[in-house]
N, C-alpha and C positions, 0 to 999 in steps of 0.2 A: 918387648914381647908381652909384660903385662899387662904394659897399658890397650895394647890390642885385646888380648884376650876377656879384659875388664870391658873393651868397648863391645866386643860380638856377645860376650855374656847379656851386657846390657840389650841390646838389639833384640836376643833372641826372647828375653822376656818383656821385652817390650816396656821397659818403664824408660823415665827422662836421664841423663846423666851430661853430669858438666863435662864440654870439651871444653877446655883450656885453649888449644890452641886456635878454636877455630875463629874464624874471622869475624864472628857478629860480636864479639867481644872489643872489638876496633870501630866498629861501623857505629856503634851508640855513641856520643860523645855528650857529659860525663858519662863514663862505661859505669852500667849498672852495678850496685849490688851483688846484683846474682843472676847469673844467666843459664838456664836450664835448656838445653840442645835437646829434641825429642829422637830419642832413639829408633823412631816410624821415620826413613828416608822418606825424601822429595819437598815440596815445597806445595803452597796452596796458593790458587786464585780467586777461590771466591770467600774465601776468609774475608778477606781485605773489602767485599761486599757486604760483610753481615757485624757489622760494628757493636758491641754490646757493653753497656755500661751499669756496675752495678758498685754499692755505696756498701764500705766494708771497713767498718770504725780501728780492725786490728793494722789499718794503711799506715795507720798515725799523720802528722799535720798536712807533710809535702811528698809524702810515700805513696808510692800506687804498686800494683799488680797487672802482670799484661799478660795474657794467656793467647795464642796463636795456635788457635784448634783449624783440622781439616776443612771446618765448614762453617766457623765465627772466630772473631778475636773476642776476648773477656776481659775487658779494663775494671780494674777495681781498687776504690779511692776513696777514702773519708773525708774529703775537703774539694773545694773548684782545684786548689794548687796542686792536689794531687793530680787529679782531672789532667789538668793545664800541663804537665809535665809528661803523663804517659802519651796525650796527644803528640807532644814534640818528639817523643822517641819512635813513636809510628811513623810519624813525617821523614826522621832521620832513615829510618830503617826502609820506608818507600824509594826514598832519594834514593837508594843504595839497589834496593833491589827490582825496583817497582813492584807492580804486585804478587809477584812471585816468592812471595816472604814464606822464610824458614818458620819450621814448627818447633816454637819455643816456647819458653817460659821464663818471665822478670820478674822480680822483686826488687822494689830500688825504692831508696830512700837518701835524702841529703844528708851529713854529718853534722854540718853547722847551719843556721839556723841565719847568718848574715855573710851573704855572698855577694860584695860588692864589686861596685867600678865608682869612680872619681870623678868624674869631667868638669873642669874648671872653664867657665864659657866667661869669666870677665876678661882675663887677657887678651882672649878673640870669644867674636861671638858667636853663635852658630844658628842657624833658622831653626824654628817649629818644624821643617819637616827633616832634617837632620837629625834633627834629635831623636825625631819619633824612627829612623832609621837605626839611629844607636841602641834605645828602647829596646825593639821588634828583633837584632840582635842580640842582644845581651838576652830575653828571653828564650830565644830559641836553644838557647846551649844553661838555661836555669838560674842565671844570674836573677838576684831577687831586691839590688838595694840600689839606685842610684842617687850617689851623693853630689846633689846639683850647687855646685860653689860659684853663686848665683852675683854676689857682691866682694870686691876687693880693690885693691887703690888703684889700677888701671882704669876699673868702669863700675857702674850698678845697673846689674841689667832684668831689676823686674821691676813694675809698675807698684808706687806707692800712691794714694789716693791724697794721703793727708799730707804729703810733702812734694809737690808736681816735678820739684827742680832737681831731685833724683836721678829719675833718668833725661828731661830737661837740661838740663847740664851733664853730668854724669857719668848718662851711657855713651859719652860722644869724646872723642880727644881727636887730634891733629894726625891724618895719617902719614904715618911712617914703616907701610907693612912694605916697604921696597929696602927695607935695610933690616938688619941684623936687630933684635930684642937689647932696647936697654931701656929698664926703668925709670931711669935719672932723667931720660928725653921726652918721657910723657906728656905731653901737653893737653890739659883741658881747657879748653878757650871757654871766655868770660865774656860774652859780647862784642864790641869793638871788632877785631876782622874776624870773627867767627864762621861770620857767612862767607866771607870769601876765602876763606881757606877749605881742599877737603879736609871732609868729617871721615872717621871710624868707629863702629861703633854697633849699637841697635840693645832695645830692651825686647823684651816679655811685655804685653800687657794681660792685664790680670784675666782674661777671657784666655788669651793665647795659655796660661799656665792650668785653668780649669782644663782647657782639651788635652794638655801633656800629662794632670794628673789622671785626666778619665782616661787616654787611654793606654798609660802605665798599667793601671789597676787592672786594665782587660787582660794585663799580661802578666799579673802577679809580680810584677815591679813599683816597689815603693820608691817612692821618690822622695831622698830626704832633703830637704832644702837649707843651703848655710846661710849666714846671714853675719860678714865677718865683724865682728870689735872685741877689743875695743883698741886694737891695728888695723893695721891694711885698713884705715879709711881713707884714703887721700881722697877720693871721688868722691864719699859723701860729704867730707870739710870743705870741696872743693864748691859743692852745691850748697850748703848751709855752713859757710863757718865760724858762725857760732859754735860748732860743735868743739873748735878748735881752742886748747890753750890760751891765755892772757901771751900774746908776744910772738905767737906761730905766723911766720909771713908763709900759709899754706901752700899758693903757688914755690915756692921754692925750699922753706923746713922741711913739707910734707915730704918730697922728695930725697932729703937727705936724712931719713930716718924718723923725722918727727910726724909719722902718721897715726900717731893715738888722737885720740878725741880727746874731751877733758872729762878725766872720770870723779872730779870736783864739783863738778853743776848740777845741781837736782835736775837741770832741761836736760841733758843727754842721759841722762839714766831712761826720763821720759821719751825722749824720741826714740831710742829701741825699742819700750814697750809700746808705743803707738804702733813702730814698724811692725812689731815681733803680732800683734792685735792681727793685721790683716794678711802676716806669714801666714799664721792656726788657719784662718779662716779660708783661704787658699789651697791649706795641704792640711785638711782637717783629720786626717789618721797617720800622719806622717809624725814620725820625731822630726825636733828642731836643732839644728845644729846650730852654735852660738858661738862658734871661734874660737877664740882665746889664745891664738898663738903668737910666735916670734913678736911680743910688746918688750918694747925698750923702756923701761919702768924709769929708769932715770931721768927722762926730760921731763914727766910728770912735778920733780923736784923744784923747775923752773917756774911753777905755776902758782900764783898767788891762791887759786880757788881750789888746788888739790892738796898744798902743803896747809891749809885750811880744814879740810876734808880728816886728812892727818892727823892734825890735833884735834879734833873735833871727837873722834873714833877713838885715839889713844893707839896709832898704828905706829908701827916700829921702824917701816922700811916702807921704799915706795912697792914692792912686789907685791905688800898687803891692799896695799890701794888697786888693784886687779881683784884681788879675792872678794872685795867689799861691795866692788859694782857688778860682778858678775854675781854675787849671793841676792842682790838685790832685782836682776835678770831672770835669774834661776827660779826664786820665789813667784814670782809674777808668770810663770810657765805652769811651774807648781799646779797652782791655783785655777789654770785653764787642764789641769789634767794631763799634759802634754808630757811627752817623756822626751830628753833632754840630752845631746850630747854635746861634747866640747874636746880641743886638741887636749892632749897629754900636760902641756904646760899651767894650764889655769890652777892644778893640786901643789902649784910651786908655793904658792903663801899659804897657804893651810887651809885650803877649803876640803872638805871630806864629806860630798854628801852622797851618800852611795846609791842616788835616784838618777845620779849622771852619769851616762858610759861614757868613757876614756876611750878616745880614739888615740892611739897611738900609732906617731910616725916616725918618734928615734926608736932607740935600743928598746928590742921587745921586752927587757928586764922590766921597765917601764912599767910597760902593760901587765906583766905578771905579777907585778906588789900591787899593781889598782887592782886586780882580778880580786885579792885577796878582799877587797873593800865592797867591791861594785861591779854592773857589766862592762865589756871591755871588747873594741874593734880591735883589730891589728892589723898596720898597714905601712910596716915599717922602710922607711925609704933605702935602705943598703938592698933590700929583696925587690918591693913592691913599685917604686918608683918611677912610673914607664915612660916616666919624657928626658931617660935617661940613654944612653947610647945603647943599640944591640950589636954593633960589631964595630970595627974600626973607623974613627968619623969621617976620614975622607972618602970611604965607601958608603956614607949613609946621611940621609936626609938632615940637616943641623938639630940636634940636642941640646940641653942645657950643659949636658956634660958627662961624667962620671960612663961607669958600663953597668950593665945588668943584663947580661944574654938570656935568651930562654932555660939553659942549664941554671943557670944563677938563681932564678927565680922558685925553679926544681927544688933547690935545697932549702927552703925554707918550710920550717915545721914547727908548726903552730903549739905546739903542746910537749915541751920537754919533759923527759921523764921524772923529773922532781918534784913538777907542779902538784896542790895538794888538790884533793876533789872539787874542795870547794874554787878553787881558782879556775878550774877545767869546765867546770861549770857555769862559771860567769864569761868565760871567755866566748861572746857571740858569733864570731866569723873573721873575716877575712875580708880585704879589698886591696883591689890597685889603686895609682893615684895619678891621673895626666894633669899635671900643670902644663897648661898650655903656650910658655911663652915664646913657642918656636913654631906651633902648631896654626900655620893660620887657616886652614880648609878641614875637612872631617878627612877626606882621602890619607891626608898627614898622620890625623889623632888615630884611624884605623891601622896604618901601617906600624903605630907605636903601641899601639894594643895587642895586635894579631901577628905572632902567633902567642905572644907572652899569656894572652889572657887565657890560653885553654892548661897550662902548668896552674895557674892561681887556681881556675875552678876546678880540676883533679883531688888538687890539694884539700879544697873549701868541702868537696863534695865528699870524700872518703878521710878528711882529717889528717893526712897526713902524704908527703909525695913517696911515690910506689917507685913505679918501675920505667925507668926514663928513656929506655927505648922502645917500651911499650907506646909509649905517649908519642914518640916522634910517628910512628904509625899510625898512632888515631889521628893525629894531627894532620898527616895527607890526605887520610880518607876525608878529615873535615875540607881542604881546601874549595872542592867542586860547590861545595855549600855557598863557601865564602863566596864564590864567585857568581855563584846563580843568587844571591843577594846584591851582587854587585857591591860586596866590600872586599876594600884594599886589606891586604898583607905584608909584612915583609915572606919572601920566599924563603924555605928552608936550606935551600942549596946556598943562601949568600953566606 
């Protein structure tokens, strides 16, 4: 009865007041901010005709204002992202009502600052217009970062000018997409029956990535691009191997864990920064992500020119012999101004340069001692991991394995209460991660994404997960979306 009598109060003097309960609270997806319900009943139609845009510095970066007056809307926004964001809630809110939109008023702004998604395109590839479906996706609900893991030891799928035999060789292995994912079976053919065997496979040429940067950009989606070593190379040792150890028989070590390069030769230090030369110039406001994970530093030990490298430096262990070629990577970004990230494990030998964010994918402990140093993703796989199982695997498309339901994902909270300022503050955002080695169609990688991906962006957007039956409700209202996109889901009912 209070709550009535607080809403006919409101009505009769006519000012805004929050309903809670009411349904446009569901219909926005991330749900705003703040939603202000106009206590003047009905609804307007020619609002929705008088579009009006004004530039309002108190928005801040990604923040906007939406005003749904009788007879105009009033979008107000310090930046295009702001812009770009209040369009998408108008769009959401048409999809919903058509033009018979409520008299409201928003104020919304994102929490974190890095709202990503992962897609690993070397295990399978996927087309330019794929992608730009995933893109045009991921913006419509505010996602802001894709981290394109463009190269790794199945395939290298973007055009290098100064090294042809990249994707020449590469981007191509023996196919095998009629059977189950294994590593160890890769074949990249070397000539010989090449041609007569089918190929799988495909790159990027450097045009094809200019039009995915252009029109990322149109959508307030940066695209960061990896570039893995100094692991996961088999396909480029496979294509030059030279890059490989004194003694690496590549077609077959590489496979059995000897896919480092030799981080012993002044040429492979060179050849990344040739590569890394025409990454910048490709994704010229993009950070560059530079790998550095799961290396087996021990076979480096087998190496005439690394165990050289060693004494040469006065290094202790081989894990240091990562820290010395990645500091020499690092510098050479440096120096182009680029800003720089890398997996959680390259700070294993002592590198400490706090110009580098820490992507982290184990224990978010991890990320919260880098935070103390430096900025800092998190994208911890026990949460974040989505080419993981969402329900029981004989009821679900093949996996890598493990589970991670949509609840699962829920609980994951980015900022525990202990973290000090300065950590909470370096800590930039959030992302999911699809490794794709099960995923061979996008139909797949969206089923594995959606509906997981609207718990990550609730999270990313208000910092922390709220209320999880709230969410299962915005998430239906999102479906009709999903599907007038003509993207795949898993269904909530499974």
């Amino acid at each position: 009865m209070k709550t009535l009598a607080s809403l006919f109060l409101a009505v009769a003097l006519c000012v805004p007041v929050v309903i809670f309960g009411s349904d446009v609270r569901n219909v926005v997806f991330p749900e705003p901010q703040k939603i202000e319900i106009s206590a003047d009943e009905g609804t307007t139609s020619e609002a929705a005709k008088n579009l009006r845009f004004c530039i309002d510095a108190s928005c801040g970066n990604e923040g906007y204002r939406i005003e749904i007056l009788p007879e105009e809307i009033v979008v107000s926004h310090a930046t295009e992202a702001g812009k770009f964001y209040a369009e998408k809630t108008l769009e959401q809110l048409k999809n919903h009502y058509g033009n018979a939109l409520p008299l409201l008023r928003i104020e919304d702004a994102p929490a974190m600052r890095w709202r990503g998604l992962h897609l690993d395109v070397s295990r399978h590839f996927f087309s330019v217009e794929e992608i730009k479906k995933f893109i045009d996706t991921m913006a419509f609900y505010k996602f802001n970062r894709l981290h394109f893991h463009l190269t790794d030891g199945p395939g290298w799928r973007i055009e290098i000018k100064k090294y042809p035999r990249l994707t020449q060789i590469g981007a191509w292995r023996v196919d095998k997409t009629d059977r189950e994912w294994n590593w160890r079976e890769t074949e990249i053919p070397l000539g010989g029956n090449a041609e007569t065997r089918k190929l799988y496979g495909g790159f990027y040429t450097q045009d094809e990535i200019r039009e995915l940067v252009r029109f990322a950009k149109e959508r307030h989606v940066v695209i960061v691009p990896e570039i893995e070593m100094p692991g996961h190379s088999f396909a480029a040792m496979m294509a030059y191997p030279e890059l490989a150890c004194a003694g690496n028989n590549v077609p077959v070590d590489g496979l059995r864990g000897k896919d480092m390069v030799c981080v012993g030769k002044p040429e492979t230090t060179q050849f990344f920064i040739d590569v890394l030369s025409e990454f910048a110039a490709l994704f010229p406001e993009s950070p560059i992500h530079v790998g550095g994970d799961e290396v087996w530093h021990e076979c480096w030990l087998d190496c005439p020119d690394c165990r050289a490298r060693m004494k040469r430096e006065n290094l202790k262990s081989s894990v240091e012999l990562q820290t010395v070629f990645m500091r020499d990577i690092i510098a050479f970004l440096k120096k182009q101004n680029r800003e720089i990230i890398a997996w959680d494990e390259i700070f294993a030998g002592g590198l400490s340069d706090e110009h580098v964010a820490t992507m982290v994918w184990r224990e978010p402990e991890l990320g919260y001692r880098a935070a103390e140093r430096g900025p800092v993703i998190l994208c911890p796989g026990e949460w974040l991991y989505f080419d993981m199982y969402q329900g029981k695997p004989e009821s679900e498309p093949l996996a890598i394995g493990g589970f991670i339901p949509l609840e699962k994902v829920y609980e994951f909270s980015p900022f525990p209460q202990d973290l000090s300022e300065k950590a909470r503050k370096n800590i930039l955002g959030i992302q999911a991660n699809l490794w794709t080695e099960n995923m061979t169609t996008m139909a797949h990688v969206e089923y594995m994404l959606f509906p997981r991906a609207f718990a990550l962006m609730d999270i990313a957007w208000h910092g922390a997960p709220r209320n999880y039956a709230r969410l299962l409700e915005q998430i239906r209202l999102q479906l009709p979306n999903l599907k007038a996109r003509n993207c795949n889901f898993r269904p909530l009912e499974k």
